[in-house]
C-alpha positions as CSV (number, residue, x, y, z in Angstrom):
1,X,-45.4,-24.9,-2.5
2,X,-42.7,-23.2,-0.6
3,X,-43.9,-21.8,3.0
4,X,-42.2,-18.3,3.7
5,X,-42.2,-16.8,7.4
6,X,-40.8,-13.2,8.6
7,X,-39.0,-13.5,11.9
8,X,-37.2,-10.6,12.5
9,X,-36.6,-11.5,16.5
10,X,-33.9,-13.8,14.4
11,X,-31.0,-12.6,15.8
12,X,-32.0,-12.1,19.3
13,X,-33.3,-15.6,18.9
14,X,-30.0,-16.9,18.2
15,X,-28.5,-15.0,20.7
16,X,-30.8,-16.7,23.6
17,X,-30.5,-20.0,21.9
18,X,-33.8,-21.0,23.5
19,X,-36.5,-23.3,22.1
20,X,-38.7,-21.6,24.4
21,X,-38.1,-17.8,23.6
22,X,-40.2,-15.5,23.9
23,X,-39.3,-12.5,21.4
24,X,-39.3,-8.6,22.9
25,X,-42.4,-6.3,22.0
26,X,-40.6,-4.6,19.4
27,X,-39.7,-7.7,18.0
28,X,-43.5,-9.3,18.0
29,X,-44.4,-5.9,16.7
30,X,-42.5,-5.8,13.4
31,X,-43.7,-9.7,12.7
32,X,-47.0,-8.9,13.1
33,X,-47.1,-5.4,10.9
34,X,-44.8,-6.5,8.2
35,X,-45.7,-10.3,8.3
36,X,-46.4,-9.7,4.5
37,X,-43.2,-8.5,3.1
38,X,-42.2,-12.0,2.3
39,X,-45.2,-11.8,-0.3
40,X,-42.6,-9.4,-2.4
41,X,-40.0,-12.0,-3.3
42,X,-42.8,-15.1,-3.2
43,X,-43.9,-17.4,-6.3
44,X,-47.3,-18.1,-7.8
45,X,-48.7,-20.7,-5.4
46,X,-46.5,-20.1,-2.5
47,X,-47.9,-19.4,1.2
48,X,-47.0,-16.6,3.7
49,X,-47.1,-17.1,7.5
50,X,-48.9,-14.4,9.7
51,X,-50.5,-13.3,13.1
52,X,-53.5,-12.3,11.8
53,X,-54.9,-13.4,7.9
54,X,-57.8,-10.0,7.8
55,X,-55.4,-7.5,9.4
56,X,-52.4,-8.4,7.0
57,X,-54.2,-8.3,4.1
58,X,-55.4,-4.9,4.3
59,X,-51.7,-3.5,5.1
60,X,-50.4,-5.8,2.3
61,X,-53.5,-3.7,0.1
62,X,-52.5,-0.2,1.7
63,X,-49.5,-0.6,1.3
64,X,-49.5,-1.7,-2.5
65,X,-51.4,1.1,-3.5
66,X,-49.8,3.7,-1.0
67,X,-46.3,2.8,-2.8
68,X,-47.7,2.5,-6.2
69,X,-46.5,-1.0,-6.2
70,X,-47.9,-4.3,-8.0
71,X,-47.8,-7.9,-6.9
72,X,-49.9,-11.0,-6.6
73,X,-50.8,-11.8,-3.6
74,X,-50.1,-15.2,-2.1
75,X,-51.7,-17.7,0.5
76,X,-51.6,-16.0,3.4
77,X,-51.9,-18.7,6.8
78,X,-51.5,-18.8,10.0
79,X,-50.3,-20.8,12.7
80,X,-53.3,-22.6,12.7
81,X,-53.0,-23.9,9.6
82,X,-49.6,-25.3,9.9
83,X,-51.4,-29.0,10.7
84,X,-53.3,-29.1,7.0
85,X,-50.8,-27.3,5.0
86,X,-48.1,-29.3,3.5
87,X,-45.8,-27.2,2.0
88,X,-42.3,-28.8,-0.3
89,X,-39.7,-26.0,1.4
90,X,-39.7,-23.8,4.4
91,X,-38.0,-20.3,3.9
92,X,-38.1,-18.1,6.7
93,X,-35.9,-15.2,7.6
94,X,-33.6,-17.2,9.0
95,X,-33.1,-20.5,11.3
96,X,-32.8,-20.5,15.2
97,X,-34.1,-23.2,17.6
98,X,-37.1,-21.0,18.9
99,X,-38.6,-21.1,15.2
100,X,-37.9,-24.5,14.5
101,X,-39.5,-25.5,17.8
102,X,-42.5,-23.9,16.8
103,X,-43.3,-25.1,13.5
104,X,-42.8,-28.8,14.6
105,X,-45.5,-27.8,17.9
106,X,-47.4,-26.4,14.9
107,X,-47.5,-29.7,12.3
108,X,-44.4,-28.7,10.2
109,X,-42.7,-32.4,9.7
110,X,-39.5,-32.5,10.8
111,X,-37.7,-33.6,7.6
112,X,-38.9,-30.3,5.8
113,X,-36.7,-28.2,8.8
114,X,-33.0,-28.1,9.6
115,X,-31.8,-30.0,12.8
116,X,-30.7,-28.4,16.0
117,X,-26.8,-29.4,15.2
118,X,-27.6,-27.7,11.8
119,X,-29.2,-24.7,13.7
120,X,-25.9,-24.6,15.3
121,X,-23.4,-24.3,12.9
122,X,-26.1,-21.2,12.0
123,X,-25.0,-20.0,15.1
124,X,-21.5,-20.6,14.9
125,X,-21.4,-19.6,11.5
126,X,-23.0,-16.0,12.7
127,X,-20.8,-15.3,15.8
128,X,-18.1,-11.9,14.8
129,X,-15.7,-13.8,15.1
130,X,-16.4,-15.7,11.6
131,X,-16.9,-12.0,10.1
132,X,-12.6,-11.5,12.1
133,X,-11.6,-14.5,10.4
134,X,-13.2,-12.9,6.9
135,X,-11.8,-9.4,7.1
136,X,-8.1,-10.6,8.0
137,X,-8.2,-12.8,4.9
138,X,-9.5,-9.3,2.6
139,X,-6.2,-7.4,4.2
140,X,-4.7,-7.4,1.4
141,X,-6.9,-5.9,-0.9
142,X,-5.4,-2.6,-1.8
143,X,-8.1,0.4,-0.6
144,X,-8.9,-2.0,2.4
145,X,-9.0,-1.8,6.1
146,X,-9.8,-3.2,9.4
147,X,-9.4,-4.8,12.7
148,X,-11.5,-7.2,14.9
149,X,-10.5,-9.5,17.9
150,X,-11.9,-11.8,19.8
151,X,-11.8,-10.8,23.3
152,X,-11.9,-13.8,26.6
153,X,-11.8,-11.4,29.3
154,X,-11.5,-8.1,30.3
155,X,-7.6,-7.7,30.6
156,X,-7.7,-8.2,26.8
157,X,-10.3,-5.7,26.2
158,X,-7.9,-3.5,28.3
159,X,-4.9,-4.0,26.6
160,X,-6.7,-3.4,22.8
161,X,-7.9,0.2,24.8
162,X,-4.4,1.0,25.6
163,X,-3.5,0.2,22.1
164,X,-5.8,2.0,20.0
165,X,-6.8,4.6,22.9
166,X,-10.6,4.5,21.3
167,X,-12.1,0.8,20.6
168,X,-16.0,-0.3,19.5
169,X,-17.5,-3.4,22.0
170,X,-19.6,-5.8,20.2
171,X,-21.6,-8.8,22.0
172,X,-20.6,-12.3,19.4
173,X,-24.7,-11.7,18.7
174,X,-26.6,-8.8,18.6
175,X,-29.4,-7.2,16.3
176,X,-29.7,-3.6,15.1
177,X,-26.8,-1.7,16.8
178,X,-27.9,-3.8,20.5
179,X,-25.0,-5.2,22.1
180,X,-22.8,-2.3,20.8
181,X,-20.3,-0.5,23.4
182,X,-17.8,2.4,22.6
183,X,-14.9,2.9,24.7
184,X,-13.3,6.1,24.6
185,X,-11.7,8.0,27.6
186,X,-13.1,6.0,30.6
187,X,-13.6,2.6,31.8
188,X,-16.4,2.8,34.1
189,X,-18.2,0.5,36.6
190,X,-21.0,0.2,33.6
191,X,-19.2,-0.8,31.0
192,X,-17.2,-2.7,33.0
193,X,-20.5,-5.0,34.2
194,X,-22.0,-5.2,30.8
195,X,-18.6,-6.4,29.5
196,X,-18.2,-9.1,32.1
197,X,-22.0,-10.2,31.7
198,X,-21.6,-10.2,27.6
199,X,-18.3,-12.5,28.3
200,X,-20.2,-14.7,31.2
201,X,-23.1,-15.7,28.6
202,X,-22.1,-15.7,25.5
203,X,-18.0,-17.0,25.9
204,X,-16.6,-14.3,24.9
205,X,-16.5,-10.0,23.5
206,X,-15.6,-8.6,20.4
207,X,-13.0,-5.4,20.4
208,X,-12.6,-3.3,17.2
209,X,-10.6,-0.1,16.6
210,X,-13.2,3.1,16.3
211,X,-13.5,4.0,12.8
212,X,-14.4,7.4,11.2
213,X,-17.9,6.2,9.7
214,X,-18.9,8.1,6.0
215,X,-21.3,5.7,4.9
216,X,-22.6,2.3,5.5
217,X,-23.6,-0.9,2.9
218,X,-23.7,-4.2,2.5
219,X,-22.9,-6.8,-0.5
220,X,-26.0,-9.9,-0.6
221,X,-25.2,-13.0,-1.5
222,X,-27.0,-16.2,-1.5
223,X,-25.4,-19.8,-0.8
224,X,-26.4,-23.1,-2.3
225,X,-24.2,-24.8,0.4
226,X,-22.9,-27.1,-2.1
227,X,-19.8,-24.7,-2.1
228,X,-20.8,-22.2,-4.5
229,X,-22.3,-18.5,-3.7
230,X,-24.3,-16.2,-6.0
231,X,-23.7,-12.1,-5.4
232,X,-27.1,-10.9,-5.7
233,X,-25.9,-7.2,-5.4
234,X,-25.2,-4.0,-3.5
235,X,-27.7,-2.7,-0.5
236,X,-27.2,0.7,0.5
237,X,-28.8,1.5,3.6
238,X,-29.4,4.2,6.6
239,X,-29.2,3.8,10.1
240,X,-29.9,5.8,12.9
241,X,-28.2,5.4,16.6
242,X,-26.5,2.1,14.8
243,X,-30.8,0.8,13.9
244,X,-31.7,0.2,10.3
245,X,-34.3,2.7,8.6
246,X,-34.2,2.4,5.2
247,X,-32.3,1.0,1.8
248,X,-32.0,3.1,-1.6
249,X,-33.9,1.5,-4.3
250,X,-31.7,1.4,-7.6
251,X,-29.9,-0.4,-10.5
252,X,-26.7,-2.0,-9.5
253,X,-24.7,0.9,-11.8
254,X,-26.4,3.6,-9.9
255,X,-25.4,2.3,-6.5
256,X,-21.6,1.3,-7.6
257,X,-21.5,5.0,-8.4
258,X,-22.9,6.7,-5.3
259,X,-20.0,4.3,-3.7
260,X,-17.6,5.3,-6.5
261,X,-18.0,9.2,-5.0
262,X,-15.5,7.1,-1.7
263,X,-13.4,4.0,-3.6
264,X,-12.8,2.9,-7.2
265,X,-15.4,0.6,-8.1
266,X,-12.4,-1.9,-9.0
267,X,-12.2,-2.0,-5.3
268,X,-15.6,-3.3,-5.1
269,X,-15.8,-5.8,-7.4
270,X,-12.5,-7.7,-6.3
271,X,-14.0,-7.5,-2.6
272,X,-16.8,-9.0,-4.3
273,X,-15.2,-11.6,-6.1
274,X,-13.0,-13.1,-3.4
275,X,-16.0,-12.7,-0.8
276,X,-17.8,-15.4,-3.1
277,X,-14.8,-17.4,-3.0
278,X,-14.0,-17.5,0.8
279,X,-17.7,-17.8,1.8
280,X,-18.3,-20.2,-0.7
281,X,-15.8,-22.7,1.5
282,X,-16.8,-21.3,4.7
283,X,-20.6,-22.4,4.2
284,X,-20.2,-25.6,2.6
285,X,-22.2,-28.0,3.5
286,X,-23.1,-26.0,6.6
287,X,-25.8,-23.5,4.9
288,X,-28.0,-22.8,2.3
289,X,-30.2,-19.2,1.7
290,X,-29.6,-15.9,1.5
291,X,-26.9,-13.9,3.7
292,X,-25.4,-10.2,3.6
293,X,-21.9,-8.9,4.7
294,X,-22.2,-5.5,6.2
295,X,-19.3,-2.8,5.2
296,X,-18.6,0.2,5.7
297,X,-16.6,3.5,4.0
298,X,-14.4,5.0,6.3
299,X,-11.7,8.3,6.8
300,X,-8.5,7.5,6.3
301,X,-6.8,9.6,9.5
302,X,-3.5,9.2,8.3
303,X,-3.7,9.7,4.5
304,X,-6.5,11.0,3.6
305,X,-9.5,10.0,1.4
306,X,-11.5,6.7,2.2
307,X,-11.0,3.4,2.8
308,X,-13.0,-0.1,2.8
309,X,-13.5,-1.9,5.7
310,X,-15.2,-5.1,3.9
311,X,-16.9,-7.0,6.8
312,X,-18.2,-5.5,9.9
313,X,-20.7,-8.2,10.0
314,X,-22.3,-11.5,8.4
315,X,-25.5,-11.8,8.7
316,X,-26.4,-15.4,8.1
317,X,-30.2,-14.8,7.5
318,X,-32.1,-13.0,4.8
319,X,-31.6,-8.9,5.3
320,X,-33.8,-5.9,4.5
321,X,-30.9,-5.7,1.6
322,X,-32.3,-8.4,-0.2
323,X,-36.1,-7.2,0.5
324,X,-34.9,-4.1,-1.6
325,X,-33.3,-5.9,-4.0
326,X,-35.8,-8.0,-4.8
327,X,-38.7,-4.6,-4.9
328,X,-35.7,-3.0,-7.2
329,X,-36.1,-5.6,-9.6
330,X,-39.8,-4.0,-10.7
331,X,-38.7,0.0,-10.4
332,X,-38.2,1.6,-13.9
333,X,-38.3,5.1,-12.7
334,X,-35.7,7.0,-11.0
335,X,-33.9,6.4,-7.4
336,X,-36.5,6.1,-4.4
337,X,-35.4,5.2,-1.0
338,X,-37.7,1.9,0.7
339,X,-38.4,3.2,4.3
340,X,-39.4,0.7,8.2
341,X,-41.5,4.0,9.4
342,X,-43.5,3.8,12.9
343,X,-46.5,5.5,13.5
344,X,-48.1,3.8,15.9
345,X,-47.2,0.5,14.0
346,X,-44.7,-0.4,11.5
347,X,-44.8,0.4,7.7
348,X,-43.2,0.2,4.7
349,X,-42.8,3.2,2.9
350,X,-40.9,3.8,-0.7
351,X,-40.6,7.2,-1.5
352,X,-38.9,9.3,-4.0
C-alpha cells in the first residue's frame, strides 16, 4: 500500500525550511478542499491522507459527477490513523522537513521517509539557480533563449539593471508567482528592502532579463534517481498575475500543435531529449518522483517570431501538470481545460 498526501504549502515549506511550519490560510485551504486529488493518479488498495474523511468524500463524489468523471475511490485517512496504518511507500506532493516532521509525530517509521540531508539536497536541488545552470547548458539549441544569474547583493542586481535596462527579481524559492519582482525604470526604497531581506534570508536573489511572455508550459518528467528520467509529457497551463488556474486537457499531438502555432516541434522534442539527459545526472542519486521544468514562448524583439526559453523553473515536486496528465489519460472526447476555481472554497472544475 502506498500512502499519498497533497501538500501544496510545498514550496513555501521549503522556503522556511522549518520542522515547525505553520503553512498560510491559503495554503491550509487548498489541502483541505482538494485533499482528494491524489485519489486521480492512486492504485487499487492505496490510501489518501486528509483533514476531514466525511467532508472529502462528498467533494471527491461532487466533483466526480459534476465533471463527468470515473474513478475508484481509495482509503481515505487521516492523521489519526497514521499510528495503525502501515503503508510500503509514502508519496506526497513533495518532500520538505515540516512534512516529514509530521508524519514521524504521527507514527510514519522513519525508514519509509527521506532524511533531513536528503530533504536538503531537495532544497538545493530546487533553488533557480539549478534551473541557471540548466538553461545555459540548452543555449545552444537553435530556436532557444535565455538568461538567469545568481545575484549576492544589490550592486549586482544593479549592474544586470544597467545592462538590460528592464530585469525580472526572483526569491531562490517561491510558489505561484510570490517572490517575483520587476524592475523597470525605478529603483525604489521598496524594492530596494524586499531585495536586501530576500538576499539576508535566503543567501542570495535571482536577476533575469524581462521577456515578452506569449504563452506559458511546462515538460513533466519523472526521476528514478538511479540516473535515468522518464518524460511523461507536455502541460499547458494558464496563469493569472504569475498564479496557476488551470491546464488544457489533451493528447500529446494536440498540445505539440497548439505549441507548433510559436516553434517547430523539432524544437521541442530535442529540448526534450537533452533535458532527460542533463537531469538524469543532475538528480542521481539525490531524487526520485515526479518533477516539471516550467518554459515559456517568447517575442523575439530583434528578429521577429518566437523563441524558447526552456527553463524558467524546476519544480522538484509533483505539479498540477502531472495531475492533468494523469486525468488526460481517461478523456476520449475533445480538448477541455481542468480548472482550481474559488468560490468560497477550492474546486476542481474540467470544462469544455
Amino acid at each position: 500500500m502506498k500512502l499519498h498526501i497533497f501538500n501544496p504549502e510545498h514550496d513555501i515549506a521549503l522556503a522556511a525550511n522549518l520542522s515547525n511550519f505553520t503553512a498560510p490560510h491559503a495554503g491550509r485551504a487548498l489541502r483541505a478542499d482538494l485533499g482528494f486529488l491524489p485519489a486521480i493518479w492512486a492504485e487499487e488498495g492505496d490510501a489518501v491522507l486528509v483533514d476531514d474523511i466525511d467532508d472529502t468524500k462528498r467533494r471527491w463524489t461532487d466533483c466526480l459527477i459534476r465533471n463527468g468523471l470515473h474513478f475508484p475511490e481509495p482509503t481515505w485517512v487521516t492523521l489519526r490513523d497514521l499510528h495503525v496504518l502501515h503503508p510500503e511507500q509514502v508519496d506526497p506532493w513533495g518532500w520538505d522537513l515540516a512534512l516529514r516532521a509530521q508524519l514521524l509525530r504521527n507514527g510514519i517509521m522513519e525508514d519509509l521517509l527521506p532524511t533531513i540531508d536528503e530533504i536538503e539536497e531537495i532544497r538545493h536541488l530546487s533553488h533557480r539557480q539549478k534551473a541557471a545552470g540548466i538553461l545555459q547548458e540548452l543555449q545552444n539549441i537553435q530556436g532557444t533563449t535565455g538568461e538567469a544569474f545568481c545575484c549576492l547583493s544589490v550592486d549586482e542586481i544593479e549592474e544586470k539593471w544597467n545592462h538590460y535596462h528592464r530585469i525580472v527579481l526572483k526569491a531562490p524559492w517561491s510558489s505561484s508567482g510570490r517572490g517575483v519582482r520587476f524592475m523597470e525604470d525605478t529603483w525604489n526604497m521598496p524594492l530596494q528592502r524586499w531585495t536586501e531581506h530576500v538576499i539576508q534570508t535566503q543567501g542570495s536573489i535571482m536577476a533575469e532579463p524581462y521577456y515578452d511572455k506569449a504563452e506559458d508550459f511546462a515538460m513533466e518528467f519523472f526521476s528514478d534517481g538511479l540516473g535515468h528520467v522518464d518524460y511523461q509529457g507536455l502541460s499547458v497551463f494558464r496563469t493569472t498575475h504569475g498564479a496557476y488556474t488551470g491546464n488544457v486537457l489533451a493528447a500529446e499531438a494536440d498540445k505539440q500543435q497548439m505549441m507548433s502555432r510559436y516553434i517547430p516541434v523539432s524544437v521541442l522534442l530535442e529540448v526534450q531529449d537533452r533535458l532527460c539527459k542533463l537531469t538524469a545526472s543532475l538528480f542521481q542519486n539525490l531524487y526520485a518522483g515526479p518533477f516539471g521544468i516550467d518554459m515559456m514562448i517568447v517575442r523575439d524583439s530583434v528578429n521577429g517570431g518566437y523563441l524558447l526559453h526552456p527553463c524558467v523553473e524546476i519544480n522538484v515536486r509533483r505539479t498540477m501538470g502531472h495531475v492533468a496528465l494523469a486525468l488526460a489519460k481517461h478523456e476520449t472526447g475533445p480538448r477541455r481545460l481542468m480548472r482550481v476555481a474559488l468560490s468560497g472554497r477550492y474546486e476542481l472544475d474540467v470544462e469544455s
